[in-house]
N, C-alpha and C positions, 0 to 999 in steps of 0.2 A: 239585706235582711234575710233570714233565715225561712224556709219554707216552712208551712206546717201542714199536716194532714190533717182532712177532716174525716170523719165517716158520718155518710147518712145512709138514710133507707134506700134501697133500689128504687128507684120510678122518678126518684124526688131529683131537678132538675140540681143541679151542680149550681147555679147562678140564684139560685131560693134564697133571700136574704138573712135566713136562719141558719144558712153552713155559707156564709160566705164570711170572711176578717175583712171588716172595712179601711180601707191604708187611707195617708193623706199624701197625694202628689209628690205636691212643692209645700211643706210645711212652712208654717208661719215663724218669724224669726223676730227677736226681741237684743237690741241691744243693751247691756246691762252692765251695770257700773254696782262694784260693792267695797268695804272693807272690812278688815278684822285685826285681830293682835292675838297674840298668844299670851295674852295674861285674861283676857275676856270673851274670847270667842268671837262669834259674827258681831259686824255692827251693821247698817243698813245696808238695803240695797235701793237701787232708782235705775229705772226705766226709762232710757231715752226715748224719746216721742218718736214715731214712724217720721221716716223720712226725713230726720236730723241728723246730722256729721256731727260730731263732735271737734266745737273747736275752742279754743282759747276762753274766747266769754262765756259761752254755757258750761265749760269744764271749772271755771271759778264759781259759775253759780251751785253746781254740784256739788265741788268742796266746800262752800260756803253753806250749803244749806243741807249737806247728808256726812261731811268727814269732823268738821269742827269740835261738835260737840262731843257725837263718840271718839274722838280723837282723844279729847279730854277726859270723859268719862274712863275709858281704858288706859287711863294712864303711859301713853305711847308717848316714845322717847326720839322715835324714826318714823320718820313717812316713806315707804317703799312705791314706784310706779315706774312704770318702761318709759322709753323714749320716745312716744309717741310723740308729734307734733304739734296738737295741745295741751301736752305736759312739759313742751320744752320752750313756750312761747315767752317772752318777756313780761306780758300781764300777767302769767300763773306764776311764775318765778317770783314776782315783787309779792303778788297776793300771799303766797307760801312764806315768803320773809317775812314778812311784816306783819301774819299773825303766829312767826316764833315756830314755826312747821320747819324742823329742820329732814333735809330727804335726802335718801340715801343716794351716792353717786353712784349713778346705773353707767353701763357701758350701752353701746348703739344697739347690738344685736345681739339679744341674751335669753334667749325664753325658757334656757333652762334653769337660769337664776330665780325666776320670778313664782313663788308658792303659788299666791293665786290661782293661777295656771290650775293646780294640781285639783284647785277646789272646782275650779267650772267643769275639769275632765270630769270629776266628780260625779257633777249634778246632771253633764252632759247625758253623761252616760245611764243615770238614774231615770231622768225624761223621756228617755230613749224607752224604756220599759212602763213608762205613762203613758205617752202617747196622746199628749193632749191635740184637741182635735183645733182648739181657736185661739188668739193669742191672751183671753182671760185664764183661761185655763190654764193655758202655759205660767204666766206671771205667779196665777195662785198656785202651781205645784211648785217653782223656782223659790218663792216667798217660803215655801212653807218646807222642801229641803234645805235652805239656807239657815233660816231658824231651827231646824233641828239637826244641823251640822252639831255634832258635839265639840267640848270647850279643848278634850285631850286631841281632837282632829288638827284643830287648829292653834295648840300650842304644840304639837308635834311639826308641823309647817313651820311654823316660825322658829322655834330648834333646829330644823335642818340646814338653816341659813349659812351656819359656818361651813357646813361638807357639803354644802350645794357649791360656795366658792371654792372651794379645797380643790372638789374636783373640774370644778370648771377650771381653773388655773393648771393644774396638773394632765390634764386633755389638751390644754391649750387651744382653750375655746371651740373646742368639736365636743358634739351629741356625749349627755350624759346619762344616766338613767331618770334622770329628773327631767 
């Protein structure tokens, strides 16, 4: 983080809590699961619980009870997700089938393919300039840049889809600008 100057009066201790920037350590960290399309913009986000791994069972209760419906509601033709190892388990694969979730075939290690990405740098980086101090805080600034992510943000993401492959294939699978 960047230094900053303060000025105060002469006499006034430097450590006075009126000229000091209060930091946080070890900030607090929130795991977070969202989708969107580019015909609709964000759809939800969820908040995995502290101290939860995400695996196979709770990643279908996920999809089942935060992708489904905005799935449907936004009209999505593709389900996009990495290959993570609750994305790739045998129960999310039948549950993806058998409610008609057709998903895109991901390669093993791709992070420049995947938009997403570009939305968490996004909001990373926006958080970064909040500075929330406890993990309420944090969810409500995340909730609240995610909902006002705009619709041309994230149909501009999902357009880039074809030249995010173009170049990944043409790099032959080494670091793209994405």
């Amino acid at each position: 983080m960047a230094s900053k100057t303060v000025r105060r009066p002469s006499g006034v201790s430097r450590y006075d809590p009126k000229y000091t920037v209060k930091t946080v350590k070890h900030p607090d960290s929130v795991m977070v699961w969202g989708s969107f399309s580019g015909y609709k913009g964000s759809g939800g986000l969820y908040f995995l619980p502290k101290n939860v791994t995400m695996k196979g069972a709770n990643y279908i209760e996920v999809l089942r009870d935060h992708l489904l419906l905005p799935y449907d509601i936004h009209e999505c033709e593709v389900f996009m997700q990495d290959s993570a190892p609750a994305h790739r388990c045998k129960a999310v694969t039948k549950f993806l089938t058998d409610n008609n979730i057709p998903v895109l075939d991901w390669p093993g290690n791709s992070p420049d393919l995947n938009p997403i990405e570009n939305a968490w740098n996004k909001m990373k980086n926006a958080i970064a300039k909040k500075r929330p101090t406890n993990i309420n805080e944090l969810k409500q600034a995340l909730t609240k840049l995610w909902v006002d992510l705009d619709l041309s943000y994230f149909t501009n993401l999902a357009t880039s889809m074809p030249n995010r492959i173009e170049m990944v294939i043409s790099y032959k699978g080494n670091m793209t600008k994405y």
